[in-house]
Structures are given as structure tokens and as C-alpha cells.
N, C-alpha and C positions, 0 to 999 in steps of 0.2 A: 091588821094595819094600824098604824099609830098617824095621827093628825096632826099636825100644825097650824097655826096661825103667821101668816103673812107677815110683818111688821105690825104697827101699831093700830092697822084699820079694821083689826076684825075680818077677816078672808080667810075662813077657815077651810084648809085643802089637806090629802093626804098625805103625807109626808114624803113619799115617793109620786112621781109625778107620770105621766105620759108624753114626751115628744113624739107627735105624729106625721111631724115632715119629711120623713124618714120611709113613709108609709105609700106615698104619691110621688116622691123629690130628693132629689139631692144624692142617692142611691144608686144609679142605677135607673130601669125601669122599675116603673111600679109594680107593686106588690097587685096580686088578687085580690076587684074593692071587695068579695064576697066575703075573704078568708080573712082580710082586715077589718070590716065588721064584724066579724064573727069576737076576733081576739080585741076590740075597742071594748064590745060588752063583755069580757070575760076578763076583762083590767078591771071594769066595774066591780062582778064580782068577787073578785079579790080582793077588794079594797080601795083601789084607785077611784079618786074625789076627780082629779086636775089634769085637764086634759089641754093642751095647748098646739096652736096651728096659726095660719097667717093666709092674708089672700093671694101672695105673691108665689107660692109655694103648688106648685102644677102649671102655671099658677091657674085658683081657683078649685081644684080638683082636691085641694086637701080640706080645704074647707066643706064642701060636700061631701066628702066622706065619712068627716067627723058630725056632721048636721044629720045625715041618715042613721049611722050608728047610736048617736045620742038623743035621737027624736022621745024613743020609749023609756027615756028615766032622765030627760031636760033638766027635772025640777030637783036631781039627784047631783049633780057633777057642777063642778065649774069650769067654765070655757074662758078659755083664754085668747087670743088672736089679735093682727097687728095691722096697723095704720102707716101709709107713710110712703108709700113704693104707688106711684102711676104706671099703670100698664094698659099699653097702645093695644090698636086690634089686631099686630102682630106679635103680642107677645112678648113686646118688647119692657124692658122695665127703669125709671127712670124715680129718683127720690123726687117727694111730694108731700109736703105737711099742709098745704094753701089748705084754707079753712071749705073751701068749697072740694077738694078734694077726701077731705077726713068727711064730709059729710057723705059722698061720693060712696069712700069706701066701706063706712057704717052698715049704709043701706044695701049695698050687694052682701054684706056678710051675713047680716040679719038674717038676709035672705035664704043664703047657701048655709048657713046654719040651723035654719028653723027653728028659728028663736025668736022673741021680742026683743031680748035683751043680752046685749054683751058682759060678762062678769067681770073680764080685767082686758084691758085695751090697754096696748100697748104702741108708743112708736115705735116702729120699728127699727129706722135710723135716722139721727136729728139732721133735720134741713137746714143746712148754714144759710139758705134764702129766707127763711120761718123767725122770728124769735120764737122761741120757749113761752113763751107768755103768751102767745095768740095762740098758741098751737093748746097748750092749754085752756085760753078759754074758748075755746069751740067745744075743747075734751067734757070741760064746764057746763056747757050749754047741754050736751048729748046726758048727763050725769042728771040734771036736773027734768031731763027729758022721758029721764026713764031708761032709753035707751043702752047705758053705761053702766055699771055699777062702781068700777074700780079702772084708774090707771095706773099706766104705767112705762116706765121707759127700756129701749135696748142697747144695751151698746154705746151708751150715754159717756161722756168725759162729766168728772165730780161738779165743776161748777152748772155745767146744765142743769144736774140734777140737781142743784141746791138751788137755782132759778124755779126749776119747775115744780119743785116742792113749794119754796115760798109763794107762787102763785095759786094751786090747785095741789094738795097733800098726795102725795105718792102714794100707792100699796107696795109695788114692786118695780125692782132695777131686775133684768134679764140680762146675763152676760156670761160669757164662756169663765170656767173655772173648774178644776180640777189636779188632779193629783200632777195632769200633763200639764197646765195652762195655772199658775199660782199669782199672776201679777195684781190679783182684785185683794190680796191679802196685804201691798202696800197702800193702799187709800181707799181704796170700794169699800173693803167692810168695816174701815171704823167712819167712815161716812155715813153709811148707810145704819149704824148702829145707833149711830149718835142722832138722826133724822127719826127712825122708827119705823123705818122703810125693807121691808122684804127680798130675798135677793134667790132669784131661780137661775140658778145656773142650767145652760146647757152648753151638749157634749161632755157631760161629767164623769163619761167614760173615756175620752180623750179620741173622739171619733172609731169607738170599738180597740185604739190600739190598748187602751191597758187592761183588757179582755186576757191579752195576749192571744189574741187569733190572728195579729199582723205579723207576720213573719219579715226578715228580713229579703225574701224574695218578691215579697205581695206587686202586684201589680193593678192599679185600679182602669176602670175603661171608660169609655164615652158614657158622659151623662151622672159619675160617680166625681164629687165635689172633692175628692181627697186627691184626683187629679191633677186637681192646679196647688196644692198645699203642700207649702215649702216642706214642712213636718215632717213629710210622706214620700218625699223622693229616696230612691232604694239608700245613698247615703246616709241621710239622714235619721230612716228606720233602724238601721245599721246600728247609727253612735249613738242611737237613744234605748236600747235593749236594755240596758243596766236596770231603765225605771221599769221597765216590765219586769226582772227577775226580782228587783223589790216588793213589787206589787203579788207577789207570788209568795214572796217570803214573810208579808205581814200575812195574806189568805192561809198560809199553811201552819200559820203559827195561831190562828183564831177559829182554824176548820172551817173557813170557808172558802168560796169560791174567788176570784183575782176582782170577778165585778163588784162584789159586795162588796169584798175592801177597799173597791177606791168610790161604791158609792157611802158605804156607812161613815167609811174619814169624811166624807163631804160634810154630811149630818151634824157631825160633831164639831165641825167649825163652830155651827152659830146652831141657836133653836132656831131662827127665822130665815133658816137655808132649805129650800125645796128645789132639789132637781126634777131635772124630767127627760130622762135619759130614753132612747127610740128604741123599738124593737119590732121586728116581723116575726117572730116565731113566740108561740107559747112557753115553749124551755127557757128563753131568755127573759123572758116576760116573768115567771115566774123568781127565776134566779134572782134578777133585779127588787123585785118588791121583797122579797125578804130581804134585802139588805139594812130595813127600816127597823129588823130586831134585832142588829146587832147593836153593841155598846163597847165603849173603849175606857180603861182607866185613864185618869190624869196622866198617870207614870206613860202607859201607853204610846199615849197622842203624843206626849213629849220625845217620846224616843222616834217616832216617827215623822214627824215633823223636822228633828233632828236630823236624821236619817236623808228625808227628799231634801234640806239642803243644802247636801253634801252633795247630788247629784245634778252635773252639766248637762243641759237637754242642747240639743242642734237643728237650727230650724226655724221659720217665723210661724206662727201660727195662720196667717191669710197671707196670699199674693199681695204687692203692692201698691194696685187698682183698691179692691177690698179693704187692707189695715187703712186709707187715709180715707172710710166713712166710718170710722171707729172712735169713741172716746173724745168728740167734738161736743 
């Protein structure tokens, strides 16, 4: 495994990441927590530093799951997890930055973590009720408390982030990007270059579709998030095939697999790009972390990048409830 550093804060994680919401959420039903502990410690030994979850996410349940599995090597990995989402005693979930809430949500994660200490806290999604600045100095407060080490934002629009950097310095910006999803490539990343700020994409598999395991017939079911995703309705599966048979033809043209080549292009964006793409099974888990040894010539990336934009995708990437807590 090869390492990275974050942006400019010194957050050194492994270049390939772990998304675990995947593991509890968003899927489907949950995974076996036995057989998902088993593969969280065996990401360890492979290599895997960065592990990332949120409390909203079961909700609660993914957080525990990652707090059990990382109990016996805490002082080994870095946790990542997210602030920002109030959730009622039925489960309900409603945006929250109020300072008395991040404090709220600090302390059940500690918990459900079994930790002392959060490594990188993230909002989750900016509260247009919050300024950026308070929401920051509470983050402030938790940072010099011991509690924090590092924040960070998700799903932020450029100017938040540059509020919330001049108030309290970033580590990392979280936001969808991939071979599927390229929009962080007009303004996110020379932002974020230009700050010194680190940028984890997830879904940088393009929600499994540039796998090429989504077929044009796929159908998703109750409790699987790609449900309500414009992306993914059979149409649109349809008229976006083109970028999977690309994603096949750079994998075949480098011997590897279609995951590795849309996560190693990711890599080669920036050095201070860490995804952290999901998995339930060990083959995939495997496949994915090697994607960290490949490398592309200049000539390369240039033909390739060439190549996806010459290609029309179809499709929003979130429902329209969803895109308008985005990018504010």
C-alpha cells in the first residue's frame, strides 16, 4: 500500500480508502456485522490506514460496527465520521449544525466508536440556518478539546469552503467524483489546490456502475439508494453503457481490472485525492486496493481524459429533494 497525505495538514492516510456505509446502509440490507468485522480488520492488513462512516448511516449502526472492528488497532487507523444530520427517536433525520447539536453528535460517536478522539470530522451537509463560522468554532472548541483532530467538509459549495477554511483550516473537502460524476474538476479541485486542502471522493466507483456489474436490465429494491437515482433508471443505464465499455478498454489496455482503472485515474488527478470506495466481499476489497499500484503516463491521462470528454452521460446524479442540500 502506498500513503498519502491529506492536503496541507499532515493527515497521513492510505492511499486507498475504506467507505463503510455500504456495510450497515444504503445497500440494501445489512451485511453480516461478524463477516464485516472480519473484512474491516483484514482492509487493515492490507494496507488500509482510512476508514470513514457517519452517525446517520443505520443510523448509528455503522458507526458501531466500525468502533468494534477498530477497537484492537485504534492507535493504527484513521477515523473519519460526520456531524450535521439530527436524528429523532424515530429515526427520522433532519439537517443540524446548532453548536449544541455537533456537541450532541461528538459525544454519541466517541462513544459508538470507542475512541477518545475523532481524526477527521466532517459536516456532513452545510446548514443554511448555521454560518460556517460558528459551525466552525464549536469544530474549534472540540479540536482544542482534544476531542477532534482534523475537520472537514461534505458536499460543500466553493465559497463555504473558503469561509470555513479562513475561519478554522480544512484537512479535507468529501464529495462525489469520478470517472461517472467529473463536475469537482471545474472548480473543487483548483480550489481546493489552491487552499491546501485534501479532497476524498466517494462513490468513485460510480455507485458500482463502472465495475460494469450494472447491466442494462439491473433493477435495484427496497432500502438500495440507487432506487431513487436518476443515473439508474433502466433508460438511463441504457444511454450511459458507452462509459463502461471505455472503462473496459482503458482496464484492458493496462491488464487490469474496469475497478482499478476508474479508481487509479482517480489517484492521478491530484496527489491529495483519497478515495474510499465500499465493499462487502473480500475479492472486491482486494481488487480495489491494488488499484493504488497502478500508474499512468502523462501521454496516458491525456488520452484519457480526452476520451471521457467526448462522452454524453444521462441522468442527474441525486433526486431533486437530495441535489438542493448540495454545494450550498
Amino acid at each position: 500500500m502506498k500513503y498519502r497525505e491529506l492536503g496541507n495538514r499532515k493527515l497521513q492516510v492510505s492511499a486507498i480508502g475504506l467507505g463503510c456505509m455500504g456495510m450497515s446502509y444504503g445497500y440494501g440490507s445489512a451485511a453480516d456485522r461478524n463477516e464485516m468485522i472480519t473484512l474491516l480488520r483484514k482492509a487493515y492488513e492490507l494496507g488500509v490506514t482510512f476508514f470513514d462512516t457517519a452517525e446517520c448511516y443505520g443510523p448509528y449502526a455503522n458507526e458501531e460496527l466500525v468502533g468494534e472492528a477498530m477497537a484492537p488497532i485504534r492507535d493504527k487507523v484513521v477515523i473519519a465520521t460526520k456531524f450535521g444530520i439530527r436524528i429523532d427517536a424515530q429515526g427520522r433525520q433532519a439537517l443540524s449544525s446548532r453548536p449544541e447539536q455537533i456537541r450532541r453528535s461528538v459525544e454519541g460517536s466517541l462513544k459508538r466508536l470507542r475512541t477518545d478522539h475523532i481524526d477527521l470530522y466532517y459536516q456532513h451537509r452545510v446548514d443554511p440556518e448555521v454560518p460556517i463560522e460558528e459551525v466552525a468554532g464549536t469544530v474549534g472548541d472540540l479540536i482544542r478539546e482534544g476531542k477532534v483532530l482534523h475537520w472537514g467538509l461534505s458536499e460543500a459549495g466553493i465559497q463555504t469552503i473558503r469561509r470555513a477554511h479562513a475561519e478554522l483550516p480544512l484537512t479535507a473537502v468529501q464529495s462525489e467524483y469520478s470517472m461517472f460524476w467529473r463536475e469537482p474538476e471545474e472548480q473543487l479541485l483548483p480550489t481546493l489546490g489552491e487552499l491546501g486542502v485534501g479532497l476524498v471522493p466517494f462513490s468513485p466507483l460510480g455507485k458500482g456502475f463502472l465495475t460494469g456489474a450494472i447491466g442494462r436490465d439491473a433493477r435495484f429494491g427496497k432500502g438500495d439508494f440507487r432506487s431513487v437515482v436518476p443515473r439508474f433508471t433502466p433508460g438511463n443505464i441504457a444511454a450511459n453503457l458507452s462509459l463502461v465499455d471505455f472503462v473496459r478498454e482503458v482496464a484492458a489496455a493496462k491488464g487490469i481490472t474496469p475497478a482499478q482503472a476508474a479508481l487509479s485515474w482517480l489517484m492521478a488527478q491530484r496527489p491529495w485525492i483519497v478515495s474510499i470506495p465500499g465493499s462487502r466481499s473480500l475479492q472486491h476489497l482486494t481488487d480495489n486496493i491494488a488499484a493504488a499500484g497502478v500508474e499512468y503516463t502523462e501521454e496516458e491521462m491525456k488520452d484519457i481524459n480526452e476520451r471521457l470528454s467526448q462522452i454524453v452521460l444521462s441522468g442527474d446524479r441525486y433526486p431533486a429533494e437530495l441535489q438542493a442540500r448540495v454545494g450550498r
